[in-house]
N, C-alpha and C positions, 0 to 999 in steps of 0.2 A: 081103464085102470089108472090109480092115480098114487101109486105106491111111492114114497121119498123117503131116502134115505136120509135117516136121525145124523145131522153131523155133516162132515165132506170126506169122503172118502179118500180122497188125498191126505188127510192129515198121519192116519196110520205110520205112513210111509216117510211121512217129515217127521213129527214127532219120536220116530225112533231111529233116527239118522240113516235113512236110504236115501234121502233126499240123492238128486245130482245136477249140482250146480257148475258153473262153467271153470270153479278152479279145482272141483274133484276129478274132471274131464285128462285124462292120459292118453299119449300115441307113442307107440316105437317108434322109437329114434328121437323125442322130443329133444329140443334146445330151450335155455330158458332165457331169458332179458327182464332189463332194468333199465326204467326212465331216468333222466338225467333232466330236472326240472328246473325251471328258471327261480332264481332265490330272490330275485327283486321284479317292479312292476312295470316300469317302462325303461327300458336302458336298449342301444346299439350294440350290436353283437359285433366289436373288431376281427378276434380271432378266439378258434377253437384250437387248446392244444390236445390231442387224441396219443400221440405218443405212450408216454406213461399206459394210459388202460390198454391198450394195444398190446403191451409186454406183458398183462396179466395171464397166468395160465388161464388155460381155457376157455380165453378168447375167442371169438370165430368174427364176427363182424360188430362194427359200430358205424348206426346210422344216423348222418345229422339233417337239416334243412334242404342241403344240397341234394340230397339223394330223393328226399322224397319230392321233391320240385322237379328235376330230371324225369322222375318216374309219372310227372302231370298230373300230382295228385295237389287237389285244392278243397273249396269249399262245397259242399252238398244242397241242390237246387231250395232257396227258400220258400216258405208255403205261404210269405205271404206275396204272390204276387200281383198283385191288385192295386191301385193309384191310391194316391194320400192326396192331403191337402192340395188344391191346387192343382190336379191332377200330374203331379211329379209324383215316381216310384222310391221305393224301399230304394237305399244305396246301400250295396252288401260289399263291403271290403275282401278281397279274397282269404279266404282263410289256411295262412301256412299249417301244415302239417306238425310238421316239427319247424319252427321260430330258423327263418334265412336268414335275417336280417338284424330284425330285433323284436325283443321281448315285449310282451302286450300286459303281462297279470302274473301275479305269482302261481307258480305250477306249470305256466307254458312247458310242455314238451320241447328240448334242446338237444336232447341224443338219447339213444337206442342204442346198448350194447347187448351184442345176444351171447351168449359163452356155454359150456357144457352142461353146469349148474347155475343155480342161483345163486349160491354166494357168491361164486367165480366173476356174475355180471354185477352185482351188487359192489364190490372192489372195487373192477374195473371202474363203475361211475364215478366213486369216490377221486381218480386217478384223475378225471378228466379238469383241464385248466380251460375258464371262459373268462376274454379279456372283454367286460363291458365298460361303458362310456354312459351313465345314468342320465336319467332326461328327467326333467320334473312329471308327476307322477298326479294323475285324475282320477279320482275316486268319490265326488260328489257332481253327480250329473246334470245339475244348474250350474254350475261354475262350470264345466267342462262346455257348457253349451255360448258362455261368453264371448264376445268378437275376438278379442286377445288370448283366449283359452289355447295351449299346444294341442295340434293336430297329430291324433292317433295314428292317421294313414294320412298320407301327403298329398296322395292322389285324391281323396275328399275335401269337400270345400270345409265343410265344419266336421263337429264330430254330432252335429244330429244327422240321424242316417234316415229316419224315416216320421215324417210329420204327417199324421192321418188325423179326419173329421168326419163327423158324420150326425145324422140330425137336420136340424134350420134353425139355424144360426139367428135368420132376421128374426124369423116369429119368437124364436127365444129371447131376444132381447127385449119385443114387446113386453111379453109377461114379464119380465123384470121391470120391464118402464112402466108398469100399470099394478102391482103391488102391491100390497098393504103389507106384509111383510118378507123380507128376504133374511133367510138364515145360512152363513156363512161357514165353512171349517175346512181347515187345508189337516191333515193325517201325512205322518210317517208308517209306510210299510216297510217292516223290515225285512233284509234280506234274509232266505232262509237255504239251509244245506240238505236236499233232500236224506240222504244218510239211508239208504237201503239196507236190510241187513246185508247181504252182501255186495262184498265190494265190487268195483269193477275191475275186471279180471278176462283173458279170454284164450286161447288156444288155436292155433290157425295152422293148417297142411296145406299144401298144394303139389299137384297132379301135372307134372309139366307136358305130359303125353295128352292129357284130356283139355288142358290151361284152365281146371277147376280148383278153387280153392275152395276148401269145407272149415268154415268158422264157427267155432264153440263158444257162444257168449252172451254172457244174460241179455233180452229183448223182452219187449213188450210188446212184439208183433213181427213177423218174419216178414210182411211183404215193406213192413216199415222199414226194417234196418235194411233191407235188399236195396231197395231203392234210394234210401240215404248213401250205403254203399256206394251205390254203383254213381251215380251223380258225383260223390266225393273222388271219386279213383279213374274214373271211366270205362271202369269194367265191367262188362254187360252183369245183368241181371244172372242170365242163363249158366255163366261161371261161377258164380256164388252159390252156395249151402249152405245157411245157418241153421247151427243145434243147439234147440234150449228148450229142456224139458224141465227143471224147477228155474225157476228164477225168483231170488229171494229179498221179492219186495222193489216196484216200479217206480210209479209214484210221478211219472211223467220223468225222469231222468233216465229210461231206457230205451228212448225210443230210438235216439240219433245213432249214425256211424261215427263216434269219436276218432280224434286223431287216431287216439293207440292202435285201434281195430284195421284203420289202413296201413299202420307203421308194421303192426303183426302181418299183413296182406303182402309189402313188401320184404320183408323181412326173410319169410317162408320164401317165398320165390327167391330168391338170392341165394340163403344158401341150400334148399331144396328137401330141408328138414323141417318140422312140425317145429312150430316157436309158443311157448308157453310164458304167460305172463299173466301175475298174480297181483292185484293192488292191493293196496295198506290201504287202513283207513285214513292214515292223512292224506294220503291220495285223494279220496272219495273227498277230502273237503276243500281242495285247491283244485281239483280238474272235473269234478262232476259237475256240470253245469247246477248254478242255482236255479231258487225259487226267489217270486216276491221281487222285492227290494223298488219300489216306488217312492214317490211324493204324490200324493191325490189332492187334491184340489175340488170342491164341490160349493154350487149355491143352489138351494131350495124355495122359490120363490111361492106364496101362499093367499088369498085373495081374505075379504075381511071374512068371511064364516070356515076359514080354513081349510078350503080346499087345492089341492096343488095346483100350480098352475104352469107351472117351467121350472126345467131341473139343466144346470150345467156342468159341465164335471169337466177337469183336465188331468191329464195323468203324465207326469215325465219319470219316463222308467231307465233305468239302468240299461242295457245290453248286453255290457261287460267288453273286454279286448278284441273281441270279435262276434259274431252276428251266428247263436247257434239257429237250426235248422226251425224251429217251431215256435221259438223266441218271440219276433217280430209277429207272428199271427195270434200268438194269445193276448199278447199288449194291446191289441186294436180291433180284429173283426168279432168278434166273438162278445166283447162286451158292450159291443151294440146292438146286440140282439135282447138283450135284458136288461139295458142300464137304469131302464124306469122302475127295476125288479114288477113287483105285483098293484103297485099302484096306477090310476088313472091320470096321466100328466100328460097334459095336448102337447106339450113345448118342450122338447128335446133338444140339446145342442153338444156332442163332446170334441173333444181333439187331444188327443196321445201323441205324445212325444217320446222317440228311441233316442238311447243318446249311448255313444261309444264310452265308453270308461276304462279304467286300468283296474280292474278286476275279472275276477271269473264271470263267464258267458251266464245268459239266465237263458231257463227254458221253461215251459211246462209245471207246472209243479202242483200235485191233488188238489184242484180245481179250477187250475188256469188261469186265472186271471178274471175266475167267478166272486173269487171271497172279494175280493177287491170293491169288487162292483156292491153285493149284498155289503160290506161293510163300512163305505160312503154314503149310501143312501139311509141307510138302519142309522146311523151318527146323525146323518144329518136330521132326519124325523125326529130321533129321541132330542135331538137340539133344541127343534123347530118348539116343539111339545114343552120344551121347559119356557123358553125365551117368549112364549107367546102366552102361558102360564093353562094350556090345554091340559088334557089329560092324553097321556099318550098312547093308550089301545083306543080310545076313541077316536082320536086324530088317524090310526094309521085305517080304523073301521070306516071312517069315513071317507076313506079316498083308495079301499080296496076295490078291485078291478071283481063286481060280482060272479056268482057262480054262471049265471044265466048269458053272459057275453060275450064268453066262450065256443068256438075260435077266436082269441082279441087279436087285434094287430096293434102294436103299439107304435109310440108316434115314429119310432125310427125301423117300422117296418115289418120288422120279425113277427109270425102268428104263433102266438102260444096256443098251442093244439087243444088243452084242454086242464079243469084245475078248479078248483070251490078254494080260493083264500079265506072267505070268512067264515068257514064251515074250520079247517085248517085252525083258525085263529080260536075258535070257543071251543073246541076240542082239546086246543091246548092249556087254555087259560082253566077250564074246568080241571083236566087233570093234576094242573098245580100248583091249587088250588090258591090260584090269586088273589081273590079278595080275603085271604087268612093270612096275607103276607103281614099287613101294618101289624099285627098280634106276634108272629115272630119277629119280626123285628125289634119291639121292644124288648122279648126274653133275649136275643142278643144285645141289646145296650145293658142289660144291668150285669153283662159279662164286662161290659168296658169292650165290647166287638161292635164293628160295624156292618152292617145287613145292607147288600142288595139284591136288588131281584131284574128282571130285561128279559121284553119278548121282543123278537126279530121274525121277520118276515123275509123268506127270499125263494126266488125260482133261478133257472138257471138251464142254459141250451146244452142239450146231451145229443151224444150222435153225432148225423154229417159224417162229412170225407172228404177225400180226396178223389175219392172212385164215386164214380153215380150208380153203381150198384154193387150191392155184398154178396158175394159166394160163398158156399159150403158147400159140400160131398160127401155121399154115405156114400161108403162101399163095403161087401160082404166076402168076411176073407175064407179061408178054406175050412173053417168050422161051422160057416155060413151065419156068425151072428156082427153085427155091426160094426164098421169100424168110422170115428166121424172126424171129420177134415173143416178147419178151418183158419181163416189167417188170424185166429184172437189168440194170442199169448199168455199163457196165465203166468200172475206173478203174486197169487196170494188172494184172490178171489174164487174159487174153489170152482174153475169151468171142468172141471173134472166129476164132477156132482152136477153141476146145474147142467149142463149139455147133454149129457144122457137122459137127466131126468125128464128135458121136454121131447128128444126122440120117443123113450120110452113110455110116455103119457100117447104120442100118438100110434105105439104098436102094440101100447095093451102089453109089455111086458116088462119084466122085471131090471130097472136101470143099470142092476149091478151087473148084465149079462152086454151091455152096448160098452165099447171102448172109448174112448176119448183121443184126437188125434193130433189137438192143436197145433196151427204151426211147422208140421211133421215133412222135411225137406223133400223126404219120398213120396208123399203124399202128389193130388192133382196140383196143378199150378190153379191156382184162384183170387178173384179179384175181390180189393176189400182191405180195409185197412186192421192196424191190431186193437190191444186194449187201451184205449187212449178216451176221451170225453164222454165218459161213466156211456159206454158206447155197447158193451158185448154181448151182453143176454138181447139188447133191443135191436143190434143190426145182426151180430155173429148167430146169435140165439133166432130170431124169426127167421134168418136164413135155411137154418137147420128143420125149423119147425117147415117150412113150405116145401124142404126138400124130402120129409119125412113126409108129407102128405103125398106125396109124388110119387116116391117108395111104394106106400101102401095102394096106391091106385095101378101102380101096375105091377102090382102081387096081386091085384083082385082079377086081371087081366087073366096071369098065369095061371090064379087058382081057379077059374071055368076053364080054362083047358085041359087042367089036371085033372078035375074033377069033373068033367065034361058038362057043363050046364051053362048057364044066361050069365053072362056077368051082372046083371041086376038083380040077378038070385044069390047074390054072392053077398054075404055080411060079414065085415072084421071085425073081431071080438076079440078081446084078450090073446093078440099075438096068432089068432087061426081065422082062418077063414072058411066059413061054412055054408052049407048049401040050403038056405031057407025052408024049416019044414025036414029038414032029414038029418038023421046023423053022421052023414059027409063032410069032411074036415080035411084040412091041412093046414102045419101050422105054416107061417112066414118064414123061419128059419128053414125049413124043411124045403121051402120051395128056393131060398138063393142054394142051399147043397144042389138040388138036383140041379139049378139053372146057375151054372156060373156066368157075372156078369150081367144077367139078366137084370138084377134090381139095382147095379151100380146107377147114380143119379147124381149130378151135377146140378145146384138148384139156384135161387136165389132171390133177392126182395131187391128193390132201389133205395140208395142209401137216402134218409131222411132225418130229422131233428124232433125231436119230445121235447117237452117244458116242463122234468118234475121241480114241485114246489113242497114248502113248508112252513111250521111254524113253532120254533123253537125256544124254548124260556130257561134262564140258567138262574139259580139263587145263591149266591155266593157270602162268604163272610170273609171281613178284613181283620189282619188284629194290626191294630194304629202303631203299639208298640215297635213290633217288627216289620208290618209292611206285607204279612204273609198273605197273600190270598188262597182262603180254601173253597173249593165247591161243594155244597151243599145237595145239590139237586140239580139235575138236569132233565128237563122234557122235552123229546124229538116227535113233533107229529109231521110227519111224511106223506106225500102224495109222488111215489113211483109208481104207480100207475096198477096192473094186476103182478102182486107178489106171487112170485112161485115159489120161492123158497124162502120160508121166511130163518130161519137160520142165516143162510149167505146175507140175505139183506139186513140182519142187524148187525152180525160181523164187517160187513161193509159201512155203516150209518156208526156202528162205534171207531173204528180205525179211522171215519173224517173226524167224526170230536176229538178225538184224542190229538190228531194232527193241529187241528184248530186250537184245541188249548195249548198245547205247544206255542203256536204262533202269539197266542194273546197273552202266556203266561212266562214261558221260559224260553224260547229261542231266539237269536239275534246274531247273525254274521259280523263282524267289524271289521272295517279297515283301518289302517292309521293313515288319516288325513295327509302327513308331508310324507310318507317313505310308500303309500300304499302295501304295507305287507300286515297279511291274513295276522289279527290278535285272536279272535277265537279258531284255531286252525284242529280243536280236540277235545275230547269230550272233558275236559279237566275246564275247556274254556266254554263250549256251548254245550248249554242243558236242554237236553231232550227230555219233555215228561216222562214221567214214573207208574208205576201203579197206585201210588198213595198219593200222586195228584189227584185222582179225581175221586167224583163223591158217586152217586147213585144216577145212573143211565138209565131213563124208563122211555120207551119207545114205543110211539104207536103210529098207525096206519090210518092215514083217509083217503082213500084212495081211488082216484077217479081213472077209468081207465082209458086210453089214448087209442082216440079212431085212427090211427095214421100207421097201424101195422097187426098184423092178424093175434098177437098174443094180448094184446093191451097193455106191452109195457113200457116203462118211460127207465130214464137213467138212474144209477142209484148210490155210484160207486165216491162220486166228490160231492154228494148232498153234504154230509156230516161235517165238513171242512166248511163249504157253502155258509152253511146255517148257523155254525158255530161262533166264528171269526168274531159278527159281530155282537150276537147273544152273551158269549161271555165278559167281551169287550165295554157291555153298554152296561151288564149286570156288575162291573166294578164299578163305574164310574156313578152309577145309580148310591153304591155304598159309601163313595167318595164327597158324594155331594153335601152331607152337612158337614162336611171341613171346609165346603167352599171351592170345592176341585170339580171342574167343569169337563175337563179334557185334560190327555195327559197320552202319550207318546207309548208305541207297544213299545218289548212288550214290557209287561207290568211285573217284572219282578221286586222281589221285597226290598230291595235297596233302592227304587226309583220309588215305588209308591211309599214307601217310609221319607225317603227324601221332599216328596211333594206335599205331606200331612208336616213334615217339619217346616217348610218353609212357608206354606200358608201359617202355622202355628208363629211362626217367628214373625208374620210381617203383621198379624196382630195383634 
């Protein structure tokens, strides 16, 4: 049976506000609180005066520094533990809870008042007096890394906390020392605010007789937050409950134990009532940890008939005031597994540099530290291609990694499982329709517009863990139809459709009758991480699939017993199993009612890494006048490996573009250089795209599917981000280029790229 349900079946339920997200969550007796955040970047904390908010009616406690350092809460184990350069480690500064000491970034956490109501703590904060002592303030992470530069934490020698390499270095240099030509480009990534629709928010009880506390709060995976938790507090695992059934909108900023969620932990214990606590969206843009925010560094070395021959790349990225939990492993291990993207280049060599700053923490952010990777290399090609006067889908056909090569290893190691790039590339370029571009382009110049067009090529590592293998569990409740257990958290990827629907495929029955139980605290305990590196259908999802074949193998057990005959006589079919040759039946559900417990099954696969790839082309129009850039057209050709829904997967491949244009077109974090404090801290200051940014999305499938786990599927969730970055990035500057603009800084809004046609105009 291969029945799918039109749409996600979750949407019903959002779309007409059932949703429940972690600030619709209520308890009797709740109390509410209000952070009290640091208004400048780097200053000493002399004294708190608490008086004043203390006298506010309905008061109950106010928590600062002191209390949460007493209580031995710090920072949460970092993921990346692994030697850098040199083989010297990550240097993780401890991370205060709420600020002891002193202030690291605007938004730091400085006090916790909890009071009856909200306004009541919202006053209170207002009440509170903090004597600081301002300290010069770091917010460009090359100058912070200077000999003379002010040390963030005293106890570190600098404020670079972690210097990683990887590659060969020597052989790299060769091909640079041997030549013909090298193409050069240093890129600005800007910082970005991930911006979830919902804020961050959460609601915390505690059980003093059990010493359990039950925490209400958006995740992107319950054994993720459990274990950030417990590492950050020291509270076993076993004491914690996380509840989060919609969560609205990830994006790689839901995965950590934020301060707040352990100040809620202490908080509740103290004074022994439920504490609720609701964030604004200014909140969300001073304490949610960022995305992005780099200086990339890249050279492209090239032989005389233009094939590559070494690629170098350096990256010093931001941190921010403190070191979040998954921060430091997207910056470095991860984009050495793809840094060569899909091309063949012998000579590898990078080295990533973390650098402390007086800004918000960076984390994760929909693609990790893929776009980065795909859009140094895509620049540099399309560079390499001008400067060398190539043609540039020739250049990139001729140094694509063929279909036939496959498993490749590339020079720094990592095996891309499986992938047809040039198959990928004429799928794309036919559908649009490239060589008809130079014809549109000149009906935009007798508009007085300028036309470009840019294909990008990129792959990118999905999966992996933390755990060496992924669990799921079905089990069958007292109606005896499905219930399904997993640690993937949905936050907008519709596992409430797609998890049923591959149960369902394998019982032959109808998806809409299997429940969905992600994440679910009651649920078994199982090993596995959450929704994190375009990861769920290919590890959560084959989980479920092997554990569903498990299921059915020992219902075919129970239905010869039942039926009294050979279990080799036994065929499942549409949900029944029957007795070859006769009209003896019973269904699957029929047999967990009579057998409770019998068909519960605990299953699971070894966590492993896919390499979906693509090949993506944007066509865009400038108008010179204003600077505006519009998109015209966009083609997504995809290789995630066997699509099962294809619904989820373009809903998914549109939500990366859209993100991606965002990046390339409207968004940008800023700080001010001397005071470090947040200028876009609001939607009045950063522009998130619109629906009337973008033009025509047409998306298609090549899809090669991945021997490395029983469904064939590969990642699918941060392709669109992946692919985009540099696709629409490369399609401006393509429009750009008969003004004589080469390159030019993301992202590309109309007063920067109006500014760069003015000043080329002006200097000739």
């Amino acid at each position: 049976m291969d029945k799918v349900f039109e749409g996600r079946r979750e949407d019903l339920r959002l779309v007409t506000g059932k949703g429940l997200y972690a600030a619709d969550r209520s308890l009797p007796g709740e109390v509410h609180g209000c952070f009290l955040r640091a208004d400048r970047a780097h200053s000493d904390i002399l004294s708190i005066d608490l008086d004043a908010a203390r006298a506010v009616p309905g008061v109950l406690a106010i928590l600062t520094g002191e209390d949460t350092k007493a209580a031995g809460f710090g920072s949460p184990s970092p993921l990346a533990a692994y030697p850098g350069r040199g083989g010297v480690k990550l240097k993780m500064p401890r991370r205060q809870v709420m600020a002891e000491d002193r202030v690291r970034f605007v938004g730091q956490e400085v006090a916790f008042v909890v009071a009856e109501t909200a306004v009541q703590a919202q006053e209170a904060v207002e009440k509170i007096v903090v004597d600081y002592r301002d300290l010069p303030a770091l917010v460009d992470a090359e100058a912070a890394m200077a000999a003379d530069a002010p040390l963030l934490y005293a106890d570190l020698e600098s404020n670079l906390c972690f210097d990683y390499d990887y590659g060969n270095e020597a052989a790299t240099q060769t091909a640079f020392d041997t030549a013909v030509h090298v193409t050069s480009l240093t890129l600005d990534v800007p910082r970005l605010v991930g911006n979830p629709m919902e804020p961050k928010s959460g609601l915390v009880s505690y059980d003093a007789e059990t010493g359990r506390y039950d925490l209400y709060i958006p995740t992107q995976g319950m054994t993720l937050m459990l274990d950030s938790l417990s590492s950050g507090t020291g509270i076993p695992v076993e004491s914690m409950r996380v509840h989060a059934q919609d969560v609205g909108g990830g994006f790689g900023v839901r995965t950590e134990g934020y301060s707040e969620y352990c100040t809620l932990m202490l908080a509740a214990r103290t004074l022994g009532r439920p504490v609720k606590w609701s964030g604004t969206r200014s909140e969300t843009f001073v304490s949610d940890h960022h995305g992005r925010a780099a200086k990339l560094f890249g050279e492209l070395a090239l032989d005389a008939e233009g094939n590559f021959t070494g690629l170098r790349v350096r990256w010093v990225c931001h941190a921010g005031g403190y070191l979040s939990q998954a921060g430091p492993l997207i910056n470095t291990l991860p984009p050495g597994a793809h840094v060569s993207n899909l091309y063949r280049i012998p000579a590898v060599f990078g080295r990533h540099q973390l650098v402390l700053t007086n800004t918000t923490p960076t984390t994760a952010y929909r693609g990790a530290g893929r776009p980065n990777v795909s859009y140094l290399i895509e620049r540099l090609v399309e560079e390499a291609a001008r400067e060398t006067g190539r043609d540039r889908i020739e250049l990139r056909r001729r140094n694509l990694i063929p279909k036939e090569a496959f498993p490749y290893k590339i020079a720094t190691g990592a095996d891309y499982d499986s992938g047809d790039p040039p198959g990928l590339l004429d799928m794309a370029l036919a559908e649009a329709d490239w060589t008809g571009f130079p014809a549109r382009r000149a009906q935009s110049s007798t508009r007085g517009m300028l036309r470009g067009i840019a294909c990008s090529m990129f792959v990118e590592p999905s999966g992996g863990g933390r755990n060496p293998a992924e669990e799921a569990a079905i089990k069958f409740g007292e109606s005896g139809t499905p219930q399904l257990f997993s640690t993937s958290g949905p936050s907008g990827q519709g596992h409430e459709t797609a998890y049923p629907e591959i149960v369902g495929r394998v019982f032959g029955v109808d998806p809409l009758t299997i429940e969905n139980r992600s994440s679910d605290p009651d649920g078994p305990v199982l090993k596995g991480d959450g929704t994190i590196g375009s990861r769920s259908t290919m590890l959560q999802g084959n989980a479920l699939f092997v554990t569903a074949t498990e299921v059915a193998r020992k219902g075919k057990e129970l239905a010869a017993r039942h039926l009294e005959a050979d279990v080799d006589d036994i065929d499942f079919i549409d949900g029944r199993y029957a007795v070859r040759g006769t009209d003896l039946s019973v269904a699957l559900y029929q047999l967990s009612r009579d057998n409770p417990g019998a068909l519960d099954t605990t299953g699971g696969i070894a966590s492993h890494r896919t390499f979906p790839s693509g090949a993506h082309i944007a066509e865009v129009e400038v108008d010179p006048e204003t600077g505006t850039v519009t998109l015209l057209d966009y083609v997504a050709d995809d290789d995630c490996g066997r699509v099962l829904n294809h619904t989820l997967v373009e809903g998914q491949v549109h939500g990366g573009i859209v993100q991606g244009l965002g990046q390339v077109l409207t968004e940008q974090c800023l700080y001010n250089a001397d005071s470090g404090q947040l200028m876009t801290g609001s939607f009045m200051d950063y522009a998130m795209p619109r629906a009337d940014d973008l033009g025509p999305l047409r998306l298609f499938d090549h899809s090669v599917p991945s021997p490395s786990n029983p469904l064939g599927v590969k990642g699918v969730g941060e392709a669109g981000t992946t692919g985009s970055v540099p696709t629409l990035a490369n399609a401006v500057l393509d429009a750009l280029r008969s003004q004589g603009i080469n390159t030019l800084d993301l992202p590309f809004t109309p007063s920067r790229v109006w500014n760069a046609i003015a000043a080329v105009r002006k200097a000739g």
